[in-house]
N, C-alpha and C positions, 0 to 999 in steps of 0.2 A: 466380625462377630464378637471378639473380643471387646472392641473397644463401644458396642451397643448394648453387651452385658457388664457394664460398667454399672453401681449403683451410684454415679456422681450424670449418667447420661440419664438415668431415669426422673431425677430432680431436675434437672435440665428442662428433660421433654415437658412434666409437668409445669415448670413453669412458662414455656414455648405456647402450651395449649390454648386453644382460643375460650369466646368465651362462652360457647354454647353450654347447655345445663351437665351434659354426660362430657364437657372438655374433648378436644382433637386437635391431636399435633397432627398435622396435614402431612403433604406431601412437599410442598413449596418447603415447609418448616423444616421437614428430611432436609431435602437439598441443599440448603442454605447451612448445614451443619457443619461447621469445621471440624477437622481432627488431622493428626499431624502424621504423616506418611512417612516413615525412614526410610532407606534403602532397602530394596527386597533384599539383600544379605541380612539385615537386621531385622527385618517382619518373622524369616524363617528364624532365625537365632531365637525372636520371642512366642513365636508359635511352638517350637521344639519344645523349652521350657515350659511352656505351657501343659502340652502334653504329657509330659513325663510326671507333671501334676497330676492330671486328671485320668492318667492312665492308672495309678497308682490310687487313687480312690474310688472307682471302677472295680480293680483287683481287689481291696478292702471289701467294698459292698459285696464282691461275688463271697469271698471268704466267711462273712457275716453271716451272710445266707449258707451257707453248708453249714456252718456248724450250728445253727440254731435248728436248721433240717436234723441232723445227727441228733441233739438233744430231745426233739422232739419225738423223734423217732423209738431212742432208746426209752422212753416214758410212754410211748404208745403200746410198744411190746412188754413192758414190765405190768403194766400198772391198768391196760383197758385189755390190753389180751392175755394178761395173765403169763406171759411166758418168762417172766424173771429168770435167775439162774438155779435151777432146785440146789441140795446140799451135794450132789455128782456134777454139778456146772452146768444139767442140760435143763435145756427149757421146761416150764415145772408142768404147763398144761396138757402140752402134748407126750408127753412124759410120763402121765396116768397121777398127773396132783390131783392129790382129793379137792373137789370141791363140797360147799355148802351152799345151803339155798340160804337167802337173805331181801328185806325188802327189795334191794335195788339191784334182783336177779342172782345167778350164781357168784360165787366169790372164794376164794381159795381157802383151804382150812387155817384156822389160827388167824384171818382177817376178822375186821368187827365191821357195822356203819355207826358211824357217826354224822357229827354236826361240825363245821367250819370250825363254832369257836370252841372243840376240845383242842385243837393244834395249832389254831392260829388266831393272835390279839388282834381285834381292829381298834385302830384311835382316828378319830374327824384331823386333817389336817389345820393350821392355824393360818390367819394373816401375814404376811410376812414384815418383819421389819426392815423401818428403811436406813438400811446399812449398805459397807461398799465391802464385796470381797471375791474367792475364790469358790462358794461353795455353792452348790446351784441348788435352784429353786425348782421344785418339781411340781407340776398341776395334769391335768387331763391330757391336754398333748406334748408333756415330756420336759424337757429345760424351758424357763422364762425367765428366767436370768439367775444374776450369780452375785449374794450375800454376802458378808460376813458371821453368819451365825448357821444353827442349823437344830432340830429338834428332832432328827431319828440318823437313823446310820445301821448300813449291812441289813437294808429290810426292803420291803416292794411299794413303791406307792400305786393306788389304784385310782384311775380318775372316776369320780363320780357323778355328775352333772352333765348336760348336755351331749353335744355331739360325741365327745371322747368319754361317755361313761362308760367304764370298762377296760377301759386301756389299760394295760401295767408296763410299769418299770422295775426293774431287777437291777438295786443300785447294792455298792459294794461299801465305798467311801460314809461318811457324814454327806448329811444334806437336809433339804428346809421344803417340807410338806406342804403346800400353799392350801389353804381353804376350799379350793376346786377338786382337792383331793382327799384319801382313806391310805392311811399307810397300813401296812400288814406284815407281822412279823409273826415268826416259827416259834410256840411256845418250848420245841425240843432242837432249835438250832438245826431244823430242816429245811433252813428257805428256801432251796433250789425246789424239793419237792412242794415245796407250798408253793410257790412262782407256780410250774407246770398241773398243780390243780387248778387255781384260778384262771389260769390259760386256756384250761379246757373244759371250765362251766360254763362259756360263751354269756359272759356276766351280763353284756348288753339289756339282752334277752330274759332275762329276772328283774330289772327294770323299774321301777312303780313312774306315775306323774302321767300326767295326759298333756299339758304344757311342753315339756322336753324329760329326757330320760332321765330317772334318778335312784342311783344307789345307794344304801344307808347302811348302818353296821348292823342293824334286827335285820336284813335280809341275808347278809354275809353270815351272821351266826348261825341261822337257822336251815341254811343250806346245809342238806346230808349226803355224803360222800362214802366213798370208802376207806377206811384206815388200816392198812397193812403193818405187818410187824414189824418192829423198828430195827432188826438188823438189814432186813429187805431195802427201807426208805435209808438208812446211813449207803451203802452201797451205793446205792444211785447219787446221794448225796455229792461221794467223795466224784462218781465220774462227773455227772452234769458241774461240779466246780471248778472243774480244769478246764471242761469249754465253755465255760462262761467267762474266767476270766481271761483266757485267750481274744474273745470276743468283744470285752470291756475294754483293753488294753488295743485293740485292733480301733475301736470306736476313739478314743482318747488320739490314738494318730490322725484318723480321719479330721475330727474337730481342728487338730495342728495342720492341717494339709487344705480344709476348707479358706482356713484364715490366710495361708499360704497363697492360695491361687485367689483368695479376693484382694490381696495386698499387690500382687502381680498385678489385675487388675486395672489397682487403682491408680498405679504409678504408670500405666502409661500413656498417661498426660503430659510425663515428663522425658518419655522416651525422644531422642534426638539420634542424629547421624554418627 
């Protein structure tokens, strides 16, 4: 299994392929496949290894997922059901919070509605230049490689075009917007709570283009939300910041652990007795 998830067996096959229109490496072609067998003490020696890799980014992705459950969770009880913490620490709706009526249904006292762009800038992402470095390049579905330059930093890029319109990133570092995307930054230093708005306007779905899907910044501005008071949005702030960079920092190993088990991999080509 290892050595057929090799991306040096896939080049291979591909050039193996015959020569029909859709290409097939056959079965004769299998067969005829060399690869170097060590002693079963040494297959287990590099299977173990192996595992202890992919064990260990398995446990990452599970970790990922909870705590991105946990953040989502705690924005779902604050911020759509109302139960933030009142000034006694208990949940404010059930609690007997006053509400008000408002267009977009009840909404707690001293809340307003607003529009996207009172709290959050959008800028059109740019082309990228071709440069060699460390900082990644961010479009619709997420890293496409990795620059030396960068045009926003500690802000969300949104993809806007095609399949991935909609998509966000919740980036910490410096990084480089690519043209496929909408960066989006907290005019009051809320990004966390700005991230978990755009998360839950199922952006897709606002959409414009009959061609493929497409987001623009007159659509993002004009979307009306709810705006809560800013001691309420700092709270959630300070929590949703500590699991997210938990998160970041969790993602940052996986990336070290991916390249880990693809460099494992690739060297064993040169695995011997």
């Amino acid at each position: 299994m290892m050595w057929f998830r090799r991306p040096e067996f896939d080049r291979y096959a591909v050039f193996k392929c015959d020569s029909a229109i859709r290409g097939g490496f056959d079965w004769d072609e299998l067969c005829d496949t060399t690869l170097p067998v060590p002693s079963i003490e040494k297959q287990r020696e590099i299977v173990k290894e192996y595992h202890v890799i992919v064990d260990r980014i398995n446990l990452n992705n599970r970790l990922i997922e909870k705590l991105e459950e946990t953040a989502q969770a705690i924005y779902k009880q604050w911020f759509v059901d109302f139960e933030f913490p009142d000034e006694n620490g208990k949940p404010y709706k059930s609690n007997g919070g006053v509400m008000i009526e408002s267009e977009l249904g009840d909404i707690p006292k001293g809340w307003s509605i607003g529009k996207l762009q009172e709290i959050i800038s959008f800028k059109n992402g740019k082309t990228k230049p071709n440069s060699k470095g460390n900082i990644p390049v961010y479009g619709g579905n997420g890293i496409i490689e990795y620059i030396g330059e960068s045009n926003e930093e500690n802000s969300i890029a949104i993809g806007r075009v095609g399949a991935y319109c909609g998509s966000l990133y919740r980036i910490l570092e410096k990084f480089w917007v690519s043209d496929n995307a909408i960066s989006a930054k907290s005019k009051k230093n809320f990004n966390m709570f700005c991230f978990y708005i755009l998360k839950n306007l199922n952006l897709n779905e606002m959409s414009e283009g009959t061609g493929q899907p497409l987001i623009t910044q007159n659509i993002l501005n004009e979307i009306k939300i709810y705006i809560p008071e800013n001691d309420i949005i700092l709270k959630f702030e300070k929590l949703a910041i500590v699991l997210f960079k938990n998160t970041d920092s969790i993602r940052k190993e996986l990336y070290l652990l991916e390249r880990i088990k693809n460099l494992l991999l690739s060297k064993l080509a040169t695995i011997t007795n």
